[in-house]
C-alpha positions in Angstrom: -97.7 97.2 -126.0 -98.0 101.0 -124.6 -101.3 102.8 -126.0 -99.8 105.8 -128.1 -101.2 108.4 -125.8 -99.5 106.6 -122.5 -96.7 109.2 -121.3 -93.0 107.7 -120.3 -92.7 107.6 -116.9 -90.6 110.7 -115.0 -89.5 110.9 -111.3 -88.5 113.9 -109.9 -86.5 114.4 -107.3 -87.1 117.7 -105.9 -85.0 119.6 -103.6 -85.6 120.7 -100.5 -84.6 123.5 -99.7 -85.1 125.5 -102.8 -85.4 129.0 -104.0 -85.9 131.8 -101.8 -83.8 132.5 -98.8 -85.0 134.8 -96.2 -82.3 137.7 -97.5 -83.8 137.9 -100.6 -87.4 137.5 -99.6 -86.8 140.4 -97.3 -85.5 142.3 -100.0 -88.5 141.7 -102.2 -90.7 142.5 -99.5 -89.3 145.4 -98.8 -90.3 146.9 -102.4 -93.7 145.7 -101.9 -94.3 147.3 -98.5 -92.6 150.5 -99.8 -94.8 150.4 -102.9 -98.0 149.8 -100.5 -96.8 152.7 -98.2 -95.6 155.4 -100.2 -97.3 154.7 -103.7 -95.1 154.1 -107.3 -92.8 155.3 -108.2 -90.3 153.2 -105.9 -86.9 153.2 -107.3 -84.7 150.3 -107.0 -80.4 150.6 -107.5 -79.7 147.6 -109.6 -81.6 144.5 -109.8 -83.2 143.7 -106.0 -82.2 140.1 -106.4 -80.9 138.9 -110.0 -84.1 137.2 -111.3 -85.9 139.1 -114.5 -89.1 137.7 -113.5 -89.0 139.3 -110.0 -87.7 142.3 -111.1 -90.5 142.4 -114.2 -93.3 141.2 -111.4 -92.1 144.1 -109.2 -92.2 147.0 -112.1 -95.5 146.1 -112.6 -96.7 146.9 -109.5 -94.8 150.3 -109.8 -91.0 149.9 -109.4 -88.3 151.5 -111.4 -84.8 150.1 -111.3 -82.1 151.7 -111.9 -78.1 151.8 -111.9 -77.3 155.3 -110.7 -79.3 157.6 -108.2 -78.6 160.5 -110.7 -81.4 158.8 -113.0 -84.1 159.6 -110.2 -85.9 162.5 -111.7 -85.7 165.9 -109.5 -89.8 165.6 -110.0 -89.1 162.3 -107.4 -87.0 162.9 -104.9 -89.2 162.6 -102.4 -89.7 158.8 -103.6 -88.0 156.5 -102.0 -85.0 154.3 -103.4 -84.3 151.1 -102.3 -80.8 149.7 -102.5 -80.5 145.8 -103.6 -80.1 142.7 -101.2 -76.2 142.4 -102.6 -75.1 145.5 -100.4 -73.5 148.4 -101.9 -70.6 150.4 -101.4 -70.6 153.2 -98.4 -70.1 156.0 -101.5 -74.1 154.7 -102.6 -75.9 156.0 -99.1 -73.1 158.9 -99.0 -74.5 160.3 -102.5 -78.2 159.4 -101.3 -77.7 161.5 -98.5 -76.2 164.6 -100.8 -79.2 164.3 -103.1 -81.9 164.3 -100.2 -83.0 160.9 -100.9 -84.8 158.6 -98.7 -83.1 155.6 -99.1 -84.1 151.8 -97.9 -81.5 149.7 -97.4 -82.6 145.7 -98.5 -78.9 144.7 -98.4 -79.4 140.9 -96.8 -78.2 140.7 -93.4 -75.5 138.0 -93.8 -73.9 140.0 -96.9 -73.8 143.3 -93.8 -71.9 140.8 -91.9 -69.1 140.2 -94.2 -68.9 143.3 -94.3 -68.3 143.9 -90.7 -66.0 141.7 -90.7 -64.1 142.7 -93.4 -63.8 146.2 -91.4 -63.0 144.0 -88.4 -60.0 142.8 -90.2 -59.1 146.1 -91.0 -59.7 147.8 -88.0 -57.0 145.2 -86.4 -54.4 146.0 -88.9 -55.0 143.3 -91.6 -54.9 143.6 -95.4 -58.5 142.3 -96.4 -58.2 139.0 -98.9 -62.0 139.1 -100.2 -62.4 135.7 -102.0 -65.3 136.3 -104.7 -65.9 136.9 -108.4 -65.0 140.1 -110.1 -67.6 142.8 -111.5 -70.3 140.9 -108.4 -72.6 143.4 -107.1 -72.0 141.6 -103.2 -68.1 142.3 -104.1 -68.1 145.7 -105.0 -70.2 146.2 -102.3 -67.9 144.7 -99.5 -64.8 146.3 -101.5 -66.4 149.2 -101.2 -66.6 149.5 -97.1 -63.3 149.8 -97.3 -61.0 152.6 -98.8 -59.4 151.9 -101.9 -56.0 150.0 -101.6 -57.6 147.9 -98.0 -58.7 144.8 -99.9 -57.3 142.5 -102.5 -60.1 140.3 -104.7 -58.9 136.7 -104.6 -60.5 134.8 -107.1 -58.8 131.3 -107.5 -55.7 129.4 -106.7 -53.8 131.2 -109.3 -54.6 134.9 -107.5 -52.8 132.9 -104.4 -49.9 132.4 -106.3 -49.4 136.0 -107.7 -50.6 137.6 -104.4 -47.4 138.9 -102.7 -48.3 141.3 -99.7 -46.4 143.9 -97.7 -47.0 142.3 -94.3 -47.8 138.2 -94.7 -48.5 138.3 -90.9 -51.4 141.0 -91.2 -53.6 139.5 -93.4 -57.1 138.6 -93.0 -59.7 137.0 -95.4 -63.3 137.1 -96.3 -65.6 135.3 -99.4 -68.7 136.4 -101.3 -71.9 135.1 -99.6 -73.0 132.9 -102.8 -69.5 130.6 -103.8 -68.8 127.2 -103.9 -68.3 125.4 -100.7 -65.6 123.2 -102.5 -64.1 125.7 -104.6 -63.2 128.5 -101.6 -62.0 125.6 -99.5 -59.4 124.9 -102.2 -58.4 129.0 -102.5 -57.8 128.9 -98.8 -56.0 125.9 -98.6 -54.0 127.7 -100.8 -54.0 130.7 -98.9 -53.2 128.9 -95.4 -50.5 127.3 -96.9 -49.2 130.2 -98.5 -49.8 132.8 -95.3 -49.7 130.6 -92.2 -51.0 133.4 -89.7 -53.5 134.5 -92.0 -56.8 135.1 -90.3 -60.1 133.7 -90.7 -63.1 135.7 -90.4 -65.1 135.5 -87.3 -67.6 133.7 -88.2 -68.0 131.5 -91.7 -69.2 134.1 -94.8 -70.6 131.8 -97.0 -74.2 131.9 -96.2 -76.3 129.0 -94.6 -78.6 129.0 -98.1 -75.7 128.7 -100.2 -74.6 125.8 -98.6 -77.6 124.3 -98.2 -78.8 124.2 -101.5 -75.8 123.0 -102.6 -76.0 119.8 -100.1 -79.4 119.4 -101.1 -78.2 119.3 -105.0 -75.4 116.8 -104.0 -77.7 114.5 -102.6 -80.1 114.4 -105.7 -78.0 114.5 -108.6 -75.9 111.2 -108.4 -77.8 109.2 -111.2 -80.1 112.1 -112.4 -80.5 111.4 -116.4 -81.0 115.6 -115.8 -81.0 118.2 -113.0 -82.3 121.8 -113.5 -81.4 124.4 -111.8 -83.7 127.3 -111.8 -82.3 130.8 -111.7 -80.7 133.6 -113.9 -77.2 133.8 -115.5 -75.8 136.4 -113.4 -77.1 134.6 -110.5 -73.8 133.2 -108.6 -75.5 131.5 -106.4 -77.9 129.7 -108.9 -74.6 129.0 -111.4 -72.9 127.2 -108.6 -75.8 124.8 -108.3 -75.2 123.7 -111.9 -71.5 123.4 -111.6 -71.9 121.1 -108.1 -74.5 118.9 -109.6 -72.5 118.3 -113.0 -69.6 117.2 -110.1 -72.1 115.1 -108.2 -73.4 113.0 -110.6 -75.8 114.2 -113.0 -75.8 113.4 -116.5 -76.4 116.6 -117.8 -76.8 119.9 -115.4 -78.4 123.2 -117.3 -79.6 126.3 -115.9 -83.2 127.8 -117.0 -85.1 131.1 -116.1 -88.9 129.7 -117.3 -90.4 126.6 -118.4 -89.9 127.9 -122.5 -86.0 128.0 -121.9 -86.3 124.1 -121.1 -84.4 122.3 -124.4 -86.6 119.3 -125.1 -84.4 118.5 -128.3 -81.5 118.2 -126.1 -83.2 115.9 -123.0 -84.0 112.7 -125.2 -85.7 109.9 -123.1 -85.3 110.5 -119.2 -86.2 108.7 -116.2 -84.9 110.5 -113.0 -84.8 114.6 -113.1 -83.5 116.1 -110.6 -85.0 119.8 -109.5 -83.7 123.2 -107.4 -84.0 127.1 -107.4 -81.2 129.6 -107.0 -81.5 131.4 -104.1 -83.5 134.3 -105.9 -85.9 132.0 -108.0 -89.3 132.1 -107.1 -91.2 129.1 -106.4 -93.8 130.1 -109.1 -91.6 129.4 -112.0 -90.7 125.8 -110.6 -94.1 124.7 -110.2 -94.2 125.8 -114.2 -91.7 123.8 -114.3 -93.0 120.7 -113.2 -96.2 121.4 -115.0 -94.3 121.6 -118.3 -92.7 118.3 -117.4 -96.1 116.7 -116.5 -97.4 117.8 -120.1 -95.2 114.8 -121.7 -94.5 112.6 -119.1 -96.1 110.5 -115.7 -94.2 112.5 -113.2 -94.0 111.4 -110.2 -92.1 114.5 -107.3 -89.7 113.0 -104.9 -89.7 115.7 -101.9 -85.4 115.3 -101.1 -85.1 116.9 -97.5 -81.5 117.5 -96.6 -82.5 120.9 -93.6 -85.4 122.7 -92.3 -84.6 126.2 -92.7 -86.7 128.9 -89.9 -84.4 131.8 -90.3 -86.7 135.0 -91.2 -85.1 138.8 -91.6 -87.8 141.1 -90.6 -88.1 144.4 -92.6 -86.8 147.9 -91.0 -88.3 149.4 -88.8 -90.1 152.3 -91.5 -92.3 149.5 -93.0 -93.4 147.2 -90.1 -96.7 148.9 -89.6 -97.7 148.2 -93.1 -99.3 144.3 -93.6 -97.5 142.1 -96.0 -100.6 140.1 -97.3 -100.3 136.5 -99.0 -102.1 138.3 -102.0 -99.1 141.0 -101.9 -96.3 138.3 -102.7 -98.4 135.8 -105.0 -96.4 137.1 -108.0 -93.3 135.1 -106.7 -95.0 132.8 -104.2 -98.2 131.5 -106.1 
């Protein structure tokens, strides 16, 4: 008979890779180094990745997010603003430039080239199909390279079916960086079929983190009595996570910012739980996370590899001669 105080047992089978991908930990870095080299106040346009407790880490240290450049103060223009790894429309830097403002531009890399190739598209004469979700920072961003009118927001199979363009034969599609592998192939399937000479982007949009943590989460949830996904609710990235592990196999897929959003009442007994980050999670929170686990159970961390990711963004230009310390990013990186 088990002593009272013996804990059940717990494997779990964390993914690899998780959490940060080098677009956002640019972005975060590039409020830090802007913080180190021109002092707070730093202001931020709209969350710098959606994750409160990078944002909250970050205002500690002396940013100041905000939705509109009109809230800088005329006291700060001289600070600088820093615009968000989701991109923005060309109207944001326009404005900046009207108000004086020195402006950083964190937009990730791979979101600048959907963008590019978005005005690729239209600089060869196509209507721009953008596939993505509505009301997306990263969408109205890459709507907003374009003039009003140039691109059409796909959304799902049913947007195929209403979509009836001037030209059919000068059309050319792009997606948000953070869908789901499975559910854009089906929208352009539908699309193909629809628009035979519609025209691919150059290169694929969806970004090699998305997809890669969503192959790592198909190869751990099959059989998982639970998989966590650890991210924010208006975090696409980290929401798609939940949806492809509920289709890969998982008993029950939830989504969870801390270790005090995790419902115990709802888990019951588990064996096998399965464990990944949204792209803008910080490792921090899913070591508190297994730690919170190891409080009632004998856990037991299955490393699942499924890719080795090297790819690093380096900062602009304006901030490489200030040192990004391992002290500077402990907030996010323990």
């Amino acid at each position: 008979m088990l002593a009272r105080h013996t804990k059940p047992p717990l494997t779990i089978r964390l993914c690899q890779p998780r959490g940060f991908c080098a677009g956002v930990d640019r972005a975060i870095q590039i409020v830090v180094l802007a913080l180190k080299k021109y002092g707070a106040p730093v202001y931020v346009r709209h969350e710098i990745v959606h994750n409160r407790y990078v944002v909250e880490g970050l205002q500690k240290l002396g940013a100041v997010f905000i939705e509109e450049l009109s809230e800088i103060p005329p006291e700060h223009q001289a600070s600088p603003v820093v615009f968000s790894a989701h991109g923005v429309p060309k109207s944001v830097p326009a404005d900046a430039q009207a108000r004086n403002l020195f402006y950083l531009d964190a937009t990730c890399p791979l979101v600048s080239k959907v963008h590019k190739q978005a005005m690729r598209h239209q600089r060869l004469g196509r209507h721009v199909l953008l596939i993505g979700h509505a009301g997306h920072p990263e969408v109205i961003g890459t709507m907003g390279q374009l003039p009003e009118g140039a691109v059409t927001l796909i959304e799902n199979e049913a947007d195929v079916a209403r979509f009836e363009p001037a030209d059919p034969a000068a059309l050319g599609f792009v997606t948000q960086t953070t869908l789901s592998v499975e559910d854009t192939a089906g929208v352009i399937q539908a699309l193909q079929e629809k628009f035979p000479e519609l025209h691919a982007a150059a290169a694929e949009s969806i970004c090699y983190a998305t997809t890669n943590r969503q192959d790592a989460v198909k190869e751990t949830a099959a059989g998982a009595d639970l998989f966590l996904v650890v991210g924010a609710p208006n975090s696409s990235n980290s929401m798609r996570l939940v949806e492809v592990a509920e289709r890969a196999g998982a008993k029950m897929s939830l989504l969870v910012q801390r270790a005090s959003e995790i419902p115990w009442d709802r888990i019951g007994a588990i064996g096998t739980l399965g464990l990944s980050a949204g792209a803008s999670a910080p490792e921090i929170i899913v070591d508190e996370i297994i730690d919170a686990f190891r409080s009632r159970f004998d856990v037991t961390v299955d490393l699942a590899v499924t890719a080795t990711e090297t790819e690093n963004f380096p900062v602009m230009r304006a901030l490489r001669d200030v040192e990004l310390t391992r002290a500077d990013m402990a907030f996010v990186n323990g």
